[in-house]
Residue frames as qw, qx, qy, qz and C-alpha x, y, z in Angstrom:
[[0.114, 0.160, -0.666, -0.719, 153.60, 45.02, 109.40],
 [0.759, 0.157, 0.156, -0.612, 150.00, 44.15, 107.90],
 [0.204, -0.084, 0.947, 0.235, 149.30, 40.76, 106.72],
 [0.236, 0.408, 0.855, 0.215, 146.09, 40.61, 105.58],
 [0.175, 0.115, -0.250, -0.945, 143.42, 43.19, 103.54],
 [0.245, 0.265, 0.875, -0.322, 140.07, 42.47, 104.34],
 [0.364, 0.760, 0.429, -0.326, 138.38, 44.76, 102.48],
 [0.028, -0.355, 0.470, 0.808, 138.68, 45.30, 98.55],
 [0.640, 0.539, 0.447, -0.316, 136.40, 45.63, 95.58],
 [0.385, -0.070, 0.769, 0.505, 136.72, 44.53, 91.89],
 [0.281, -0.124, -0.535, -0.787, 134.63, 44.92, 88.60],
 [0.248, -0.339, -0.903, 0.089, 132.47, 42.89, 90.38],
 [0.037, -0.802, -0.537, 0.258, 130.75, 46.07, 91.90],
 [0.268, 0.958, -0.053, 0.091, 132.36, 49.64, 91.18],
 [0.528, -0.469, 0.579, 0.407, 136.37, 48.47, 91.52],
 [0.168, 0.801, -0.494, -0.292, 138.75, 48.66, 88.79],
 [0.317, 0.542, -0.752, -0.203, 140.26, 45.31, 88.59],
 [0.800, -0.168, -0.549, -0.174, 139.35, 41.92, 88.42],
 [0.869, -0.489, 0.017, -0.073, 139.67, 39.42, 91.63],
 [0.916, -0.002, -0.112, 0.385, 142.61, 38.03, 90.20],
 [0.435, 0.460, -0.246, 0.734, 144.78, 41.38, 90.00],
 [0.180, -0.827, 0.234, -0.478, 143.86, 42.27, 93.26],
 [0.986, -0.164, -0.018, 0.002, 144.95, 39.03, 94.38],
 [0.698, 0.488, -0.022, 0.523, 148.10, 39.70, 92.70],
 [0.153, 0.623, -0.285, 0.712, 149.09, 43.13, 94.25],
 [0.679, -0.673, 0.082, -0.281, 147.93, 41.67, 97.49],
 [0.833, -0.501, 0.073, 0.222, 150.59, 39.54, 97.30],
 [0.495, 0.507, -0.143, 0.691, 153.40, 41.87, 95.45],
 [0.305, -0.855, 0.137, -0.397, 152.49, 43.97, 98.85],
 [0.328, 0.301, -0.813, 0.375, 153.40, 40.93, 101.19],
 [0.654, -0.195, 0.016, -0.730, 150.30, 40.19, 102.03],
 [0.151, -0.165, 0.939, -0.262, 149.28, 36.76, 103.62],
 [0.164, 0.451, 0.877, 0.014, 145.61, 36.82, 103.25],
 [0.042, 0.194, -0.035, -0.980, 143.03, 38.74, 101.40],
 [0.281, 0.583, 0.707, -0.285, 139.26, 39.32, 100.81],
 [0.028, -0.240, -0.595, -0.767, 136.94, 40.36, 98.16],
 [0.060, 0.518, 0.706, -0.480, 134.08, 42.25, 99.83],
 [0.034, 0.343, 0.507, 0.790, 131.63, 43.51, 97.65],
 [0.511, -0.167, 0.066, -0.841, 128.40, 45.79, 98.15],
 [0.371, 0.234, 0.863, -0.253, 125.69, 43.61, 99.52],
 [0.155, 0.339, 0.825, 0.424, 122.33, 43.13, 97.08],
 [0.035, -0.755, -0.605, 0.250, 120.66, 45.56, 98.60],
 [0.080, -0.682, -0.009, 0.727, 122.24, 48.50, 96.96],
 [0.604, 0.592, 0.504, -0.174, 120.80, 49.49, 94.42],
 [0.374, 0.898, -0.120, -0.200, 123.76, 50.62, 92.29],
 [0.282, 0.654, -0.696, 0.091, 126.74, 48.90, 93.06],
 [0.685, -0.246, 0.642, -0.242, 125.34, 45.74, 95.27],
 [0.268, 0.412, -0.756, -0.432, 125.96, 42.22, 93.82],
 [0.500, -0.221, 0.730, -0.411, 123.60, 39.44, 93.49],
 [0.920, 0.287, 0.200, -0.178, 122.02, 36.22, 92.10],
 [0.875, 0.474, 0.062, 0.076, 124.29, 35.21, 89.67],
 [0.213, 0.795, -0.449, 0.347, 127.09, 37.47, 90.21],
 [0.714, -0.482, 0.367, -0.351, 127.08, 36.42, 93.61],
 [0.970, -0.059, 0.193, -0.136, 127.36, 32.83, 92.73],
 [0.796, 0.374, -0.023, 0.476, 130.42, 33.16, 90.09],
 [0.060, 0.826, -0.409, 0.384, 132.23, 35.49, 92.40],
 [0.788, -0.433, 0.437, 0.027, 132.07, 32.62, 95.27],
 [0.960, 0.204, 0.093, 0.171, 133.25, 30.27, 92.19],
 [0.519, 0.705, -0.243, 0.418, 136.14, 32.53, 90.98],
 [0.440, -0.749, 0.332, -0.366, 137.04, 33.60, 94.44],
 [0.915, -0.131, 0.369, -0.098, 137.46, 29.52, 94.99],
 [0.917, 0.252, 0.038, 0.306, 139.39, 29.02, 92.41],
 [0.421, 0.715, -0.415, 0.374, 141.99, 31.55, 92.77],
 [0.677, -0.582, 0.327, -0.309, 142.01, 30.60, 96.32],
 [0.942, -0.017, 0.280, 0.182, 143.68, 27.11, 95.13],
 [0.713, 0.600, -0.126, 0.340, 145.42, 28.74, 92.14],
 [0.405, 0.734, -0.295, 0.459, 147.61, 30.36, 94.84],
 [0.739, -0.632, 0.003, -0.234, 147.72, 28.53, 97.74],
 [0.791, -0.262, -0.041, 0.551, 150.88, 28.93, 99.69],
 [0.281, 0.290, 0.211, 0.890, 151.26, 31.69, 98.59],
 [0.281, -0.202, 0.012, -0.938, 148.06, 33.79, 99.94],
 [0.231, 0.328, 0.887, -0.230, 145.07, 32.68, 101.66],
 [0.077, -0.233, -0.573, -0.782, 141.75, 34.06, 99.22],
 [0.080, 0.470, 0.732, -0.487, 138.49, 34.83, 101.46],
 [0.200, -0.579, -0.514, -0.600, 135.13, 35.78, 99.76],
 [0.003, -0.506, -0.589, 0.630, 133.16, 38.70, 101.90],
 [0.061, 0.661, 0.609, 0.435, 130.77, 40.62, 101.28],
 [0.084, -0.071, -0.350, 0.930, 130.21, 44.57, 102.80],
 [0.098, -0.528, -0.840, -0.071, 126.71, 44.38, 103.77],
 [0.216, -0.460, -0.083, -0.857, 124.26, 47.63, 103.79],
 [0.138, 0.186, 0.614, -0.755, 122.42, 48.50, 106.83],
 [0.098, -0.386, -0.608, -0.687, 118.56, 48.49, 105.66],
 [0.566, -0.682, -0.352, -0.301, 116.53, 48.86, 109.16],
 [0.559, -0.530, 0.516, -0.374, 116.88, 48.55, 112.66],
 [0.825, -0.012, 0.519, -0.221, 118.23, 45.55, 112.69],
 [0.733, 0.563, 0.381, -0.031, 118.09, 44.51, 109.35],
 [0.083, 0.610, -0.565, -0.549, 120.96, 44.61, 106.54],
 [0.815, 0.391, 0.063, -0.423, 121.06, 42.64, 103.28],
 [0.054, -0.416, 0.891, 0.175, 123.69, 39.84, 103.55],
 [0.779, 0.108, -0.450, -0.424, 121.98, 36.74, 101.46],
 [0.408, -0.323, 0.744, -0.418, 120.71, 34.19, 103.13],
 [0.876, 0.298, 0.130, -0.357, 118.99, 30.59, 102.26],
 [0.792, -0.170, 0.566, 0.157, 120.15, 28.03, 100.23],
 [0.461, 0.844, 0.172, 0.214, 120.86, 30.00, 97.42],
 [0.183, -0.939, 0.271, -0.105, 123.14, 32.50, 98.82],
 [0.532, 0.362, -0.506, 0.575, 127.33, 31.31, 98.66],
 [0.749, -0.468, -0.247, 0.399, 129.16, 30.96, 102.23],
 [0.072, 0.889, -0.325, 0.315, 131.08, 34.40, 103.22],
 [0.787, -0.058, -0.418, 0.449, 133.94, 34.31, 104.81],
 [0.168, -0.156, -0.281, 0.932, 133.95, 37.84, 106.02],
 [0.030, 0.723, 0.580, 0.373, 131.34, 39.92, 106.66],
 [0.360, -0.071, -0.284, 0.886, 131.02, 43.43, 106.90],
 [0.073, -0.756, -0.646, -0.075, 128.46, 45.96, 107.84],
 [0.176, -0.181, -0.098, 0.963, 128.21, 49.96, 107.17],
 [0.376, 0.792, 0.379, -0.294, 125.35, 52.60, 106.26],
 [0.234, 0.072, 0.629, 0.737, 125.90, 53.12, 102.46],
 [0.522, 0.430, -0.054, -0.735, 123.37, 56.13, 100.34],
 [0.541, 0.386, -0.549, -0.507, 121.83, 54.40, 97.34],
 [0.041, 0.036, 0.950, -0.308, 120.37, 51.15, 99.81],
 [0.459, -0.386, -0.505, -0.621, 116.89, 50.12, 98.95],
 [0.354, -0.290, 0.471, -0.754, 115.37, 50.71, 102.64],
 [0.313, -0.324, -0.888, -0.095, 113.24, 47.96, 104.53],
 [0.373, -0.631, -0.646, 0.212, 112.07, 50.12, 107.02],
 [0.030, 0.959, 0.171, 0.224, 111.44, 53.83, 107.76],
 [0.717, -0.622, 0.022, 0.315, 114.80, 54.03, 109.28],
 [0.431, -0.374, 0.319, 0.757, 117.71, 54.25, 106.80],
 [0.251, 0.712, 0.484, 0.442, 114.82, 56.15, 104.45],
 [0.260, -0.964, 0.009, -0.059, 115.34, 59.00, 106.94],
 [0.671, -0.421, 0.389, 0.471, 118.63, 58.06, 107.44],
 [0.615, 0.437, 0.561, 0.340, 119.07, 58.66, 103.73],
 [0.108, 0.882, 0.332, 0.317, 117.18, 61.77, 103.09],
 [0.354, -0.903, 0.192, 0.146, 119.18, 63.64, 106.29],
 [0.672, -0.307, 0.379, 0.558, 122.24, 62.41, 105.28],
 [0.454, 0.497, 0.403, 0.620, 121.76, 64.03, 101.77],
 [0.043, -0.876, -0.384, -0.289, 120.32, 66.85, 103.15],
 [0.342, 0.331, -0.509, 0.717, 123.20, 67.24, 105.50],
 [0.662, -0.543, -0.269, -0.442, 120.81, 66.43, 108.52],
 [0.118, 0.455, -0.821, 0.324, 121.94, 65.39, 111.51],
 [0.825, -0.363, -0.400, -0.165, 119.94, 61.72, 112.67],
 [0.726, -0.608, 0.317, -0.056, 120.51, 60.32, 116.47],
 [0.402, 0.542, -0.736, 0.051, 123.89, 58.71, 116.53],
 [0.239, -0.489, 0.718, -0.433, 122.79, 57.23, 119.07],
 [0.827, 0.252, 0.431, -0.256, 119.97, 55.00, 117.22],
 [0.495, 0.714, -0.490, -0.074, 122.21, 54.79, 114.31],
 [0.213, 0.479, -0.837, 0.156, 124.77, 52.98, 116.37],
 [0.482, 0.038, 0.845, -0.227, 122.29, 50.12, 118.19],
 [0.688, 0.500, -0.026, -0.525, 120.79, 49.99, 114.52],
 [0.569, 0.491, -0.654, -0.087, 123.99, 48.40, 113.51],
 [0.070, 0.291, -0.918, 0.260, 124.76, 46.50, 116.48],
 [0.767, 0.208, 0.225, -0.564, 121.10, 45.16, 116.04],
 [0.734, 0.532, -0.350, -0.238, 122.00, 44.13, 112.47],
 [0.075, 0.707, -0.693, 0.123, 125.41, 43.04, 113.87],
 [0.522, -0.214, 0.701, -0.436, 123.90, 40.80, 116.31],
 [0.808, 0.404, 0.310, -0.297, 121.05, 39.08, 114.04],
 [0.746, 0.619, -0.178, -0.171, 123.38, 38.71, 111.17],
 [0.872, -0.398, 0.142, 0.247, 126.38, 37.46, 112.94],
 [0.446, 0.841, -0.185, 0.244, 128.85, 40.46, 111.48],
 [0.779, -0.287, -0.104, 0.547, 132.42, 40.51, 111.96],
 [0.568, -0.016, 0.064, 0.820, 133.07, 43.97, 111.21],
 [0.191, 0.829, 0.424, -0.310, 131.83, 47.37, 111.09],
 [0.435, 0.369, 0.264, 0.777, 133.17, 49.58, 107.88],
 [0.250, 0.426, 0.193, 0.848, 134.00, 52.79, 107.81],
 [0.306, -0.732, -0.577, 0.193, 131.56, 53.90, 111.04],
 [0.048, -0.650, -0.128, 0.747, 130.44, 57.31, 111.09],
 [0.051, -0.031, 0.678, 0.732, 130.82, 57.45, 107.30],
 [0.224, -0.309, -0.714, -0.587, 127.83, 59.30, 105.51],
 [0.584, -0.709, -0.159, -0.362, 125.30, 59.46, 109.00],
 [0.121, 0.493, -0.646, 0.570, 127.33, 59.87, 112.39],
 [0.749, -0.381, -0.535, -0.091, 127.03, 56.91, 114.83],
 [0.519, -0.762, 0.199, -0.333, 127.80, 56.91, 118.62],
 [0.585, 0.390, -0.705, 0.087, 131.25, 55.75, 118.60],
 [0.322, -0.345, 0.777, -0.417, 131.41, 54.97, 122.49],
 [0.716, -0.014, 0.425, -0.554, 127.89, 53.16, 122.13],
 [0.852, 0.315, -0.333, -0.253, 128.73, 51.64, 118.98],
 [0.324, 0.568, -0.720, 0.230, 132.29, 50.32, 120.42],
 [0.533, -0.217, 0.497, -0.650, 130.61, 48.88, 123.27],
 [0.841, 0.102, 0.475, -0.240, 128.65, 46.45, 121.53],
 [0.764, 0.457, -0.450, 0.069, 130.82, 45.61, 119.37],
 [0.146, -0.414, 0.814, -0.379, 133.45, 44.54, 122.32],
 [0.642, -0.059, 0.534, -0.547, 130.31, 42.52, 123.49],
 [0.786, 0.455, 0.048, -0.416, 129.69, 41.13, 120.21],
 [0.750, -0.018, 0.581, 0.315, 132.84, 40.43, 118.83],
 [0.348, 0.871, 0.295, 0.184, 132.88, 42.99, 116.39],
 [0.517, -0.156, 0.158, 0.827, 136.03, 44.99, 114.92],
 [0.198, 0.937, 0.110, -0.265, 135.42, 48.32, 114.19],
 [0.794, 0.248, 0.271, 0.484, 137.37, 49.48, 110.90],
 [0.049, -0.815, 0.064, 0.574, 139.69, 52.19, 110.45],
 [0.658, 0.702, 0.273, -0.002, 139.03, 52.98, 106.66],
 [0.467, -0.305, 0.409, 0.722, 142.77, 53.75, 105.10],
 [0.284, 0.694, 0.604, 0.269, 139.95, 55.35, 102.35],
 [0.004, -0.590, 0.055, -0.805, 139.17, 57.78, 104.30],
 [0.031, 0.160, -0.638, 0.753, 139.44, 58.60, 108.33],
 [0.258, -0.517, -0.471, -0.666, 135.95, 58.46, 109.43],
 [0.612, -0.608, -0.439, 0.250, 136.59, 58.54, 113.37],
 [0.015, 0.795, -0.306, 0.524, 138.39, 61.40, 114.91],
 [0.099, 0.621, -0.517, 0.580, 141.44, 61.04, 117.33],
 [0.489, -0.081, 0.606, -0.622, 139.23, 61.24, 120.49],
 [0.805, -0.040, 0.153, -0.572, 136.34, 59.07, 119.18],
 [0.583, 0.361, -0.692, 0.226, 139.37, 56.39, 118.02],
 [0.058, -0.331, 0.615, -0.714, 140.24, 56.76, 121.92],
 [0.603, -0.102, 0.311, -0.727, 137.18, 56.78, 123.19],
 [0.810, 0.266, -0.451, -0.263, 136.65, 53.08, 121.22],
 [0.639, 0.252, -0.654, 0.317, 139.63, 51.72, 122.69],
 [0.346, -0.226, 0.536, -0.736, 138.58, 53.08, 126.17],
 [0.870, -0.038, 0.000, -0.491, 135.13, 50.89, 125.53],
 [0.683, -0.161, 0.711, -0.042, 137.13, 47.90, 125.39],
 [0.680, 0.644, -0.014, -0.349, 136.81, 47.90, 121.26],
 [0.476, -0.366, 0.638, 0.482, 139.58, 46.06, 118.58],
 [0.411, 0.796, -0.002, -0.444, 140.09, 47.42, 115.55],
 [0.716, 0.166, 0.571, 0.366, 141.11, 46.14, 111.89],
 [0.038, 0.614, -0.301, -0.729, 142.63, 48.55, 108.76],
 [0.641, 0.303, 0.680, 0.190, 141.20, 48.14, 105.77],
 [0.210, -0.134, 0.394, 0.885, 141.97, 49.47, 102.34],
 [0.440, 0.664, 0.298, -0.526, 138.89, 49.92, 100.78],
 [0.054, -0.350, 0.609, 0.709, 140.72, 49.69, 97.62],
 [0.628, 0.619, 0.156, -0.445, 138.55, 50.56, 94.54],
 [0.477, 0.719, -0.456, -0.218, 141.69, 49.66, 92.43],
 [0.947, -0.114, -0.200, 0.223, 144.62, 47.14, 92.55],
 [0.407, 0.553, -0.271, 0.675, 146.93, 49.87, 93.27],
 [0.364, -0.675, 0.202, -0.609, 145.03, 50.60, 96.20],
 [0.916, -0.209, -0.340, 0.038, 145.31, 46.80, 97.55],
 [0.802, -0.223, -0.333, 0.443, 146.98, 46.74, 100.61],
 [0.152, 0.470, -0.008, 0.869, 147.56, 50.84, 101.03],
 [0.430, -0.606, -0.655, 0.133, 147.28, 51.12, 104.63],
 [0.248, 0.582, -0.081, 0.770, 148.67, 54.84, 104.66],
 [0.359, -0.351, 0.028, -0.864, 146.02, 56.75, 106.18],
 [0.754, -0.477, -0.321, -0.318, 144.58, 54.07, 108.99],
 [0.809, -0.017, -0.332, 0.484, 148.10, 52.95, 109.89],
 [0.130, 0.281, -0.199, 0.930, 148.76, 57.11, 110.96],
 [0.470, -0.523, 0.187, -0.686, 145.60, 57.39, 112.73],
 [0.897, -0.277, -0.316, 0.135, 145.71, 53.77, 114.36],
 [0.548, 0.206, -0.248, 0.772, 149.80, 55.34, 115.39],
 [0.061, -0.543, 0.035, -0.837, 148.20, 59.02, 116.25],
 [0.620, -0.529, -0.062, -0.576, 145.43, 57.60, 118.74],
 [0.303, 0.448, -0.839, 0.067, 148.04, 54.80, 119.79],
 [0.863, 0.000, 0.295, -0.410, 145.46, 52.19, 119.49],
 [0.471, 0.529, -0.643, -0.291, 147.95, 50.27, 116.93],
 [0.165, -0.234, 0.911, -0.297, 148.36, 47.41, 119.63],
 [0.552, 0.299, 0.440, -0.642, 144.36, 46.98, 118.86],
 [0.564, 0.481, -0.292, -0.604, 144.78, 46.70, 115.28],
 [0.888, -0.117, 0.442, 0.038, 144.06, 42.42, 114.52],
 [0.877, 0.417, 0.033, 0.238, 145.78, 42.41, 110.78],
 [0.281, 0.813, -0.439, 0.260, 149.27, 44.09, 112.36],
 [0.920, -0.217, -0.220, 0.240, 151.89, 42.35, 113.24],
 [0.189, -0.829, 0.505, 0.149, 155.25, 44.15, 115.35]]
């Protein structure tokens, strides 16, 4: 069984329902612990920052108490790739404590560097960029930013799943099978868990209905029988 849902969004970026109801259906699932991970700041349509930022840590904090024993509450945050290297999780003395952090290439990301501007354009254009700089782009970022997760990989530009899985193993880094939508195939699942990789299911959930709706990761985690791999299941 799952215990915990790392990855959901709320009004707070382009989700449906406050913190608190997804809190709520996290634990009508039978959840244990769950996260709020919004867009990082760097997207330029759905990212959250300054202020938001600050009264999501607060709210986050307080439901975190209102229901303790009951659930554990963890602010993250799904950070955008912007460069080589380079994503846009807030930093400084300004910037709220995450507890989770994740990291994916997301369209509609104000670029730092000529990278995920091309990365962009092909991806709209239905280009096809190296996967193979793609995937040490993130595990650049990964490194420098001290990520615990990669979302959705492959999603939107197509990374090298061996290379990416790789350094993540090295890193510490969970590669996510998106219960959204699939974004690995079978073999390149495999091929992960060959590298030495450990993987985590997350809902993505845009709603509270979707909280904790591991459908579609839990069948391909089962299909590629990587499920042993997966950290939020429990036999």
């Amino acid at each position: 069984m799952f215990f915990a849902d790392y990855h959901t969004h709320t009004i707070y970026s382009h989700g449906t329902g406050t913190p608190e109801q997804n809190v709520q259906a996290a634990i009508q699932r039978g959840l244990s612990v769950i996260a709020i991970s919004e867009h990082g700041p760097g997207h330029l349509f759905y990212g959250v920052r300054g202020e938001h930022l600050l009264a999501l840590r607060r709210e986050v904090d307080h439901l975190a108490e209102k229901y303790a024993g009951r659930i554990r509450v963890l602010m993250g945050i799904e950070c955008n790739l912007t460069g080589y290297g380079r994503c846009d999780l807030p930093l400084g003395k300004s910037a709220p404590p995450f507890d989770v952090t994740l990291l994916a290439y997301h369209k509609g990301v104000c670029p730092r560097d000529g990278l995920c501007f091309v990365r962009s354009l092909e991806a709209m254009a239905g280009g096809r960029p190296d996967p193979i700089h793609t995937a040490n782009a993130l595990l650049a970022a990964a490194e420098r930013y001290h990520i615990g997760m990669f979302s959705h990989p492959g999603l939107y530009v197509a990374a090298d799943i061996p290379t990416l899985a790789k350094g993540a193993k090295e890193l510490g880094v969970l590669l996510e099978l998106n219960a959204a939508r699939i974004t690995m195939t079978k073999a390149q699942i495999q091929q992960a868990a060959d590298a030495g990789a450990s993987f985590v299911i997350g809902s993505d959930a845009h709603s509270p209905e979707r909280v904790g709706d591991f459908a579609l990761g839990l069948q391909a985690a089962r299909e590629a029988g990587v499920l042993p791999r997966v950290v939020n299941w429990r036999d």
